[in-house]
Residue, then its C-alpha position, 0 to 999 in steps of 0.5 A: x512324537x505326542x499323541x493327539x489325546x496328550x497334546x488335546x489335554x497339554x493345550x485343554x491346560x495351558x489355555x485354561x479350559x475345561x472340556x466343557x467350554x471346548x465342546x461349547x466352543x467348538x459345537x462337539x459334543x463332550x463325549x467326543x471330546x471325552x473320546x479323543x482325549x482318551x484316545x478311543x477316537x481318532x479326531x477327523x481334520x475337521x474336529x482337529x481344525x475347530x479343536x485346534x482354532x478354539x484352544x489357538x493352537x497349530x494343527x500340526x502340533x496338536x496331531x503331535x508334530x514336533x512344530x511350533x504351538x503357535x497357530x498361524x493367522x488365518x489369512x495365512x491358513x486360506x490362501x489360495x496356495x492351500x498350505x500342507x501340512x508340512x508347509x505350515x509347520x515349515x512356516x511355524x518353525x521359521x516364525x522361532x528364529x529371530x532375524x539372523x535365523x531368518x535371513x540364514x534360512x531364506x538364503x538356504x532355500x534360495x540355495x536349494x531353489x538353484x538345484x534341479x534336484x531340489x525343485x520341481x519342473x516349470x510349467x511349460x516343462x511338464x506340459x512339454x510346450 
């Protein structure tokens, strides 16, 4: 697994930017920006979600989980669900595949879903009525 500051300066390069223009875009300041990519600093979700938004990158990869770059749009990001972490990077995994991976990795939790072990109660079971 990459470091925070690895990935900070891997996606600084690959959109092109300098921190500078990041902490323009982002309203930290470029000591902060200098900090977290040094690794003195441990960025909080808030700064990883701006970071993250401002280089269009996943949050889960910038903190370094082996998911998928590729930031989800928004409207998938606030949902009324509030999607984990571990969510959105099932979600940008699952973007990778092509249709076949798709139908496979639908019909395989579909599967799992039939499998008490695998799922959680119902609602009227956990509230016993």
């Amino acid at each position: 697994m990459s470091t925070f500051a690895e990935r900070l300066d891997k996606a600084l390069n690959l959109r092109k930017m300098k921190p500078a223009d990041l902490a323009r875009a982002t309203g930290l300041t470029e000591g902060q920006i200098s900090a977290y990519r040094k690794g003195t600093y441990e960025a909080k979700q808030k700064s990883i979600y701006l970071i993250a938004k401002a280089l269009n990158v996943s949050e889960p990869w910038l903190m370094g989980y082996d998911v998928n770059i590729e930031r989800l749009p928004d409207v998938l990001r606030t949902s009324p669900q509030n999607l984990s972490v571990l969510e959105i990077g099932i979600l940008s995994d699952f973007r990778k595949l092509n249709s076949i991976g798709k139908e496979k990795a639908c019909d395989a939790v579909r599967d799992l879903t039939e499998i008490s072990r695998y799922t959680e109660p119902e609602e009227k079971e956990k509230t016993g009525t």
